[in-house]
N, C-alpha and C positions, 0 to 999 in steps of 0.2 A: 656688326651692323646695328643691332637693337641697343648697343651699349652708346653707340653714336645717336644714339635717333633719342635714348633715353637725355643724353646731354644736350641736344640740340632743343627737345621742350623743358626741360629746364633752365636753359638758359632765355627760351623767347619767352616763358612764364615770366621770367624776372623783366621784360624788358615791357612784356605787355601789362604789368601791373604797378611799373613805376612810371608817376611824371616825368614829363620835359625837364631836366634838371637834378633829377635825384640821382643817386647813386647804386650801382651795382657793382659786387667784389666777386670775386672769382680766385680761390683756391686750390691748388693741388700738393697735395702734402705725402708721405707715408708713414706709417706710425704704428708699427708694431707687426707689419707683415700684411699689414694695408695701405693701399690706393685712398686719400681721402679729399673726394673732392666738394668743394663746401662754394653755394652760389648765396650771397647775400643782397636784398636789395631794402631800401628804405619808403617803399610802395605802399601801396591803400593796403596789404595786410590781406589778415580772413579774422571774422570773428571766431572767438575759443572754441565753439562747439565745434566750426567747420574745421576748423585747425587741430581737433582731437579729431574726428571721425572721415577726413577726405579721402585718407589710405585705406579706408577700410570697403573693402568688395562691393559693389551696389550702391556705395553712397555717391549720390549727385549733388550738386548745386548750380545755381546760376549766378554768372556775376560778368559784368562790365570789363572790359578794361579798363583802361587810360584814355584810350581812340575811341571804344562803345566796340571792341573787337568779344567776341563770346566767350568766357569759359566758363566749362561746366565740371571743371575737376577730372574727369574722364583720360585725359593724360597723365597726370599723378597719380591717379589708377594704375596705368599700362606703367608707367616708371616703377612701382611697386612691386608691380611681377616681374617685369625684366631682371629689377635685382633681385628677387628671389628666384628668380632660374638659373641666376651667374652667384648664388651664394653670399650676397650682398644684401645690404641695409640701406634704407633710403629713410633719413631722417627729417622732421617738417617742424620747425618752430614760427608760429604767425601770431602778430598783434594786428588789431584793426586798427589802421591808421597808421601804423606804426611801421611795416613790413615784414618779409618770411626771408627766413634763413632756411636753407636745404643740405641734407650733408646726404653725400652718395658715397657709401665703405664696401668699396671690392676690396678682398680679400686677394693678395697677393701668393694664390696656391703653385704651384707645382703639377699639382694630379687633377688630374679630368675624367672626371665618368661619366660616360655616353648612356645614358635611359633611353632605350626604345622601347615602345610600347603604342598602340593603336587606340588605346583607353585612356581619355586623362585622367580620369579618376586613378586610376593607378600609377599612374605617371607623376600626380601630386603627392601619395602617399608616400610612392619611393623618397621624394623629393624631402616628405616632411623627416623620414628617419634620414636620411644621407647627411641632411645639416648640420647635423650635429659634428662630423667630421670636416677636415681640412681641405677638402673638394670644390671643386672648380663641376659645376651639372650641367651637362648639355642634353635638351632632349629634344627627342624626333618622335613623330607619328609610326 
């Protein structure tokens, strides 16, 4: 469900930041024992700063759509953690003016391991040693 919800605002991200007319690509690839799925459009972009620091925890912005529809970054946030609890990478290339390329790399594992834990601070740390392995993380409260 979150792996869907994570593709469904990446896909409306691309739709809400391109013009009437411009182009949006859409990839699914596998390539090494990964899922590689890559949304490209040729939209207003993010300046470099916003474009180096979006995925990063707390950081906000404001910006327009195409329509005047809001974003505030705040979903490629939540895209960011979703693939870091499925083991995944969520890549962000943007020029202003220019448009953002997005590459989503789940990993094609085999093994699942179930973290419970009532603590998320524990629950991240588990998280941060387990990535190192070939694991697929699912965790619960």
């Amino acid at each position: 469900y979150l792996i869907e919800h994570l593709i469904w605002n990446l896909m409306t991200n691309a739709i809400k930041f391109t013009k009437e007319g411009g182009t949006i690509e859409i990839s699914l690839t596998e390539e090494n024992r990964n899922w590689c799925l890559r949304i490209t459009d040729n939209g207003i972009g993010m300046p470099e700063y916003w474009s180096n620091h979006v995925l990063e925890e707390g950081f906000l912005y404001v910006r327009k759509g195409t329509k005047d529809e809001m974003g505030a970054g705040v979903g490629l946030a939540f895209c960011k953690e979703v693939a870091e609890r499925h083991g995944a990478k969520l890549e962000l290339i943007s020029e202003d003016s220019k448009g953002t390329s997005v590459q989503f790399v789940l990993p094609n594992y085999e093994k699942i391991i179930l973290v419970l834990d009532d603590n998320p601070g524990y629950r991240k740390q588990i998280r941060n040693i387990l990535k190192e392995f070939e694991v697929i993380i699912w965790e619960e409260e």
